[in-house]
FIKOL-390471 format. One record per residue (C-alpha): x, y, z. Coordinates in steps of 0.05 Angstrom, whole numbers, plus 5000, padded with zeros to 4 digits. Example, Ala and Ser with C-alpha at 12.3 -4.5 7.8 and 13.67 -1.06 7.14 Angstrom:
BEGIN
<node u="5246" v="4910" w="5156"/>
<node u="5273" v="4979" w="5143"/>
This chain:
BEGIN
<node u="1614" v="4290" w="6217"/>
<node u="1635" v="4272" w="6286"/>
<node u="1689" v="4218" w="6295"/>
<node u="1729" v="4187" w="6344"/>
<node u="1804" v="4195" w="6332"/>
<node u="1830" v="4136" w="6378"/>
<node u="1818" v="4072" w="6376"/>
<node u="1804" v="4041" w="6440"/>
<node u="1854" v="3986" w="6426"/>
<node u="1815" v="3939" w="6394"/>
<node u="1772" v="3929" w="6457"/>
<node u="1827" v="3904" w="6500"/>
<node u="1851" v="3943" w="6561"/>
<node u="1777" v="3975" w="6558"/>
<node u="1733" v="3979" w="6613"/>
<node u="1663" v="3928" w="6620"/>
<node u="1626" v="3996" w="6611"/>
<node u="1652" v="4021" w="6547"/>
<node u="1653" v="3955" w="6514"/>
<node u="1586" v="3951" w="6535"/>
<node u="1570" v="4018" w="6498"/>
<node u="1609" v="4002" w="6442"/>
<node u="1568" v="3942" w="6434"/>
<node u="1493" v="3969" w="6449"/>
<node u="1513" v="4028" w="6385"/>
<node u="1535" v="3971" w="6342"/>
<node u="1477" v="3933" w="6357"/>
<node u="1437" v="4001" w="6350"/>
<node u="1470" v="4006" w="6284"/>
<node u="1459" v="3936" w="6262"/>
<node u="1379" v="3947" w="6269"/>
<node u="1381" v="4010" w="6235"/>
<node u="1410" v="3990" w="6172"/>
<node u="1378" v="3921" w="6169"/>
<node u="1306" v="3956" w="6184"/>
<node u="1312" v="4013" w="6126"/>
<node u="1345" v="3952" w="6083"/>
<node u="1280" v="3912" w="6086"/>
<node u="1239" v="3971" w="6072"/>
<node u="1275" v="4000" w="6021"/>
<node u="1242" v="3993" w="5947"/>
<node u="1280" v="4021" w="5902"/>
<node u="1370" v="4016" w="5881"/>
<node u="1404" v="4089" w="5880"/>
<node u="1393" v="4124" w="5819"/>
<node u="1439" v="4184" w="5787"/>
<node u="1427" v="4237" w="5834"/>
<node u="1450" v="4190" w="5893"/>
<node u="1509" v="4169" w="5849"/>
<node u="1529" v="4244" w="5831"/>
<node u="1522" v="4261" w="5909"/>
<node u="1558" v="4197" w="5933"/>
<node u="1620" v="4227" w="5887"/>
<node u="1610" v="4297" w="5920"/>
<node u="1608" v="4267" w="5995"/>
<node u="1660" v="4223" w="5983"/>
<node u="1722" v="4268" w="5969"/>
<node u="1688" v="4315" w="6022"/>
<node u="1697" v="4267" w="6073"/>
<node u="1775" v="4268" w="6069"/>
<node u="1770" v="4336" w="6084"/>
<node u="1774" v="4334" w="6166"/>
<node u="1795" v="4370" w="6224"/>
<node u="1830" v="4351" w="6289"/>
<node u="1793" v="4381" w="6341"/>
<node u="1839" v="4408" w="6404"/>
<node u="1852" v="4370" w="6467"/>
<node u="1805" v="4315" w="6442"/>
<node u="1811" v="4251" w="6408"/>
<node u="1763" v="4267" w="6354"/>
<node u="1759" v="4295" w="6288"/>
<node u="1701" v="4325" w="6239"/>
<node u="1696" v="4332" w="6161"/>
<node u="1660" v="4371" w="6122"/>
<node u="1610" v="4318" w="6092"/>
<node u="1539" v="4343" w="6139"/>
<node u="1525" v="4390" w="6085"/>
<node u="1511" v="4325" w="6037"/>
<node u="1486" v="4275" w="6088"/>
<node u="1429" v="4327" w="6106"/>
<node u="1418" v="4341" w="6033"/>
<node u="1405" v="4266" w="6025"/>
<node u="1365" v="4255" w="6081"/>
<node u="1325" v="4315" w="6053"/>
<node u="1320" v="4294" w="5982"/>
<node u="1334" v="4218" w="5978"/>
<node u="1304" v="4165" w="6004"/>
<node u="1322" v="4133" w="6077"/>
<node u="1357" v="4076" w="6043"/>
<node u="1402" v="4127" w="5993"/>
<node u="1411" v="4167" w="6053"/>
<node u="1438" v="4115" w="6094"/>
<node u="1485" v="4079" w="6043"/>
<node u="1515" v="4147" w="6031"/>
<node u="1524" v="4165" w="6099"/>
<node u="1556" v="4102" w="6111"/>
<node u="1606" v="4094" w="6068"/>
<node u="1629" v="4172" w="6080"/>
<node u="1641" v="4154" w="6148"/>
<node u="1675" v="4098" w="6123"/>
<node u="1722" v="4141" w="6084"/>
<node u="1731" v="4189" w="6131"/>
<node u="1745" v="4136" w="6188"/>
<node u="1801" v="4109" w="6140"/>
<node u="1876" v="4134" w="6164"/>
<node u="1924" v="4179" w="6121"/>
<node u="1983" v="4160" w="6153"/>
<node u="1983" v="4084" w="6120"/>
<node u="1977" v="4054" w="6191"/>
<node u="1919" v="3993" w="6197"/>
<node u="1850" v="4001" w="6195"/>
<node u="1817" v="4000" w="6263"/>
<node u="1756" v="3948" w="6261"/>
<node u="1728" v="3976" w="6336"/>
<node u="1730" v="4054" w="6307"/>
<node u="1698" v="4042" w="6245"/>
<node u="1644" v="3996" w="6267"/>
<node u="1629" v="4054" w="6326"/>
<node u="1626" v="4101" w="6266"/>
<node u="1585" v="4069" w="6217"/>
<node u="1540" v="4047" w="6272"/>
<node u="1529" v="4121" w="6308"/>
<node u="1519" v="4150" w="6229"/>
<node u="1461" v="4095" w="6215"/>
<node u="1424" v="4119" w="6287"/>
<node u="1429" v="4190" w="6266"/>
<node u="1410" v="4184" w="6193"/>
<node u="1351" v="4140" w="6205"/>
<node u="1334" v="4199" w="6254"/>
<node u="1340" v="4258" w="6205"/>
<node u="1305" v="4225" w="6152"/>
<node u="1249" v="4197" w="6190"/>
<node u="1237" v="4270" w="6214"/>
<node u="1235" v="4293" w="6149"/>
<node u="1203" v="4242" w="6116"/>
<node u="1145" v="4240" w="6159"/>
<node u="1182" v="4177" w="6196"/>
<node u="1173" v="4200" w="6263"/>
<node u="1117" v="4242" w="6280"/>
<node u="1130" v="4320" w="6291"/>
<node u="1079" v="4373" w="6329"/>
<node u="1039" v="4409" w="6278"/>
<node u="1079" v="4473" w="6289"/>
<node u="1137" v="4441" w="6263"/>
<node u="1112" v="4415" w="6212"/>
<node u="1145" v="4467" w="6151"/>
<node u="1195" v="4443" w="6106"/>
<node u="1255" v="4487" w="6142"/>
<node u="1238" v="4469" w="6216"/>
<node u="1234" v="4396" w="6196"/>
<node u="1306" v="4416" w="6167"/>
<node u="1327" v="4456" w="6231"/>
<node u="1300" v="4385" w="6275"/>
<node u="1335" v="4338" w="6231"/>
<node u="1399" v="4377" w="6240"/>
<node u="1388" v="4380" w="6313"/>
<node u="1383" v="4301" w="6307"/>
<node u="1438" v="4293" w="6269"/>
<node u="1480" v="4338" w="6322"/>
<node u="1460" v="4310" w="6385"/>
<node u="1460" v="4227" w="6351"/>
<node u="1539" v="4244" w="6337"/>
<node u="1559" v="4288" w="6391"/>
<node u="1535" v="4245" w="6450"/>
<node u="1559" v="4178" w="6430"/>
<node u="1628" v="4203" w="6415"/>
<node u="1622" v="4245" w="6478"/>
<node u="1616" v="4178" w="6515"/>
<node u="1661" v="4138" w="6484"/>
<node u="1713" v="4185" w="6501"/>
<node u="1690" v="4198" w="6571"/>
<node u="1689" v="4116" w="6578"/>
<node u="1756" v="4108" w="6549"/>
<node u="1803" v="4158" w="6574"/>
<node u="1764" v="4182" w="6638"/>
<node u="1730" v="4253" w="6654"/>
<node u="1668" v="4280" w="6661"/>
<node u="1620" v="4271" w="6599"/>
<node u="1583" v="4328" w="6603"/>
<node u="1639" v="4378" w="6600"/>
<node u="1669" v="4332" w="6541"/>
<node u="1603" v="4335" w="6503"/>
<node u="1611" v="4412" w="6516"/>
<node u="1673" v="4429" w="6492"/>
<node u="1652" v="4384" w="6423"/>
<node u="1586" v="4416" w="6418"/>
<node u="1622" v="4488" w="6428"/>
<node u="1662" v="4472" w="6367"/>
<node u="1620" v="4432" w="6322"/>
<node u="1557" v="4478" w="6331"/>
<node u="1569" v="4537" w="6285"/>
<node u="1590" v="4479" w="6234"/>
<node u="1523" v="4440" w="6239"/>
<node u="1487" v="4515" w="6240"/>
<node u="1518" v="4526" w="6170"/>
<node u="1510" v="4458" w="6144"/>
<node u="1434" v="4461" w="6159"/>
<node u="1436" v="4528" w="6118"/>
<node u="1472" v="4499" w="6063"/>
<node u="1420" v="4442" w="6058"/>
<node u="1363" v="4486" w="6058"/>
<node u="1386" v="4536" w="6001"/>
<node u="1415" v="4473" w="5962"/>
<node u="1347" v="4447" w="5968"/>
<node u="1316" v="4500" w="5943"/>
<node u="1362" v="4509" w="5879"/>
<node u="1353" v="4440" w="5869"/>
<node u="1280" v="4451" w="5857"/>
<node u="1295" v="4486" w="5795"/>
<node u="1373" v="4476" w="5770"/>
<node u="1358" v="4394" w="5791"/>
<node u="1408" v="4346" w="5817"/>
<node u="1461" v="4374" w="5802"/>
<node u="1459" v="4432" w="5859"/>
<node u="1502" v="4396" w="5918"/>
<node u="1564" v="4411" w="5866"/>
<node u="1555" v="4483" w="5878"/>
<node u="1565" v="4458" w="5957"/>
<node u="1631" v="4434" w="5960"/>
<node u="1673" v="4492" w="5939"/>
<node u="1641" v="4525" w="5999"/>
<node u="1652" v="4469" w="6045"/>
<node u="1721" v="4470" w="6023"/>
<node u="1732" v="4546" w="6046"/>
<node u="1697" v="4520" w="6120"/>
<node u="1756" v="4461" w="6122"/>
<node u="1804" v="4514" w="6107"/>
<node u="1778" v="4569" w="6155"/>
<node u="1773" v="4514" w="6212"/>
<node u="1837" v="4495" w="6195"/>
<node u="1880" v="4565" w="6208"/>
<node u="1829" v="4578" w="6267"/>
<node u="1842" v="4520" w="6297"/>
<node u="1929" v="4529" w="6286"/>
<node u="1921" v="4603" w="6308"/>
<node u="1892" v="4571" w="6369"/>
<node u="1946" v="4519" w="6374"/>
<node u="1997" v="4570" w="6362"/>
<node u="1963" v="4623" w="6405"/>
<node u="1957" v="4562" w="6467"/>
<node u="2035" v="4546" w="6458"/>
<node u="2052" v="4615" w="6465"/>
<node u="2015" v="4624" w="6527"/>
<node u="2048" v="4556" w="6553"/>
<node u="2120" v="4581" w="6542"/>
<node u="2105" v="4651" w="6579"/>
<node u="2078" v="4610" w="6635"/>
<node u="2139" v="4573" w="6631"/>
<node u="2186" v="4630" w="6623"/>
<node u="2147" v="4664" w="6687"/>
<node u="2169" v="4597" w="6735"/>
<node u="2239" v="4595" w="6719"/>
């Protein structure tokens, strides 16, 4: 999922405007969560668990996307599934605390209260979203109404409720235009949330007769996206700093 890389310095030295934003998602946040809390009527069960353990280490597993202070891991594949095949409130705790794992740092360095609360609170919007349009939460048109459009519209959800509000944040924080920086994420998280939605929809359909245990067939596979993003993303890098120094070389 979608995730802001730097922290806006614990809300000093930010602009009115993007503490106001910050604020309004958290808020956002806050009323999802509390308002799928009070509805929810049963505790997570094993398949949630056995997910939950999948998502988890799949959520370490994240990329830094170029000339932008953001990064994605490879944990849609098993939020979708669980908005697909749990209910809202399973969804949401194990969207959650992925995010929270994910937004946790590897270098050792302190935990960022304003980045994880932006996090948690943008996952708990989108969730909510995806499940309510599969769920029958939020009312759909007729023709959309089969099990893999609901899929495609709940991805769709889930793409625009993370791009935009990191988009923003970003745009708020260190300046630019916020289309063309909700561009350049959507051009590179796209074809990720295109195969995530096809993952869901053949996991769910395995499920349906192997049973729970299908999202462990998922994460070898995610694991070989992290790994292809990964050496596309350095042969870009590589590819960039080439093209930099022959610039360079051309000046002097």
């Amino acid at each position: 999922m979608m995730s802001p890389t730097k922290d806006t310095q614990e809300l000093q030295g930010v602009s009115r405007f993007a503490r106001l934003f910050i604020g309004l998602m958290a808020f956002g946040g806050a009323i999802a969560i509390g308002w799928v809390s009070l509805g929810a009527r049963a505790w997570p069960h094993l398949p949630f668990l056995a997910m939950l353990a999948i998502a988890l280490p799949a959520s370490r597993l994240k990329v830094k996307l170029p000339h932008l202070n953001s990064n994605m891991s490879v944990n849609l594949p098993f939020i979708l599934l669980a908005a697909a095949t749990l209910s809202t409130f399973e969804a949401l705790i194990l969207a959650t605390v992925s995010v929270a794992v994910q937004s946790l740092p590897r270098d050792g360095s302190k935990i960022r209260p304003a980045q994880m609360i932006f996090n948690l609170s943008s996952m708990a919007i989108a969730v909510e979203l995806a499940s309510g349009i599969l769920h029958g939460g939020i009312h759909v048109p007729s023709a959309w109404a089969s099990a893999s459009e609901l899929l495609v519209l709940a991805g769709t959800s889930l793409l625009l409720a993370q791009t935009v509000p990191v988009a923003t944040i970003i745009s708020l924080t260190e300046g630019g235009r916020l289309f063309r920086i909700w561009l350049n994420i959507f051009q590179m998280s796209f074809p990720y949330y295109v195969l995530s939605t096809g993952i869901t929809s053949i996991m769910t359909t395995i499920s349906r007769h192997v049973g729970w245990q299908a999202p462990l067939l998922a994460l070898p596979v995610m694991y070989a996206v992290y790994r292809s993003y990964q050496l596309y993303l350095r042969a870009g890098g590589a590819q960039g700093s080439t093209v930099l120094r022959a610039k360079a070389a051309a000046t002097n």
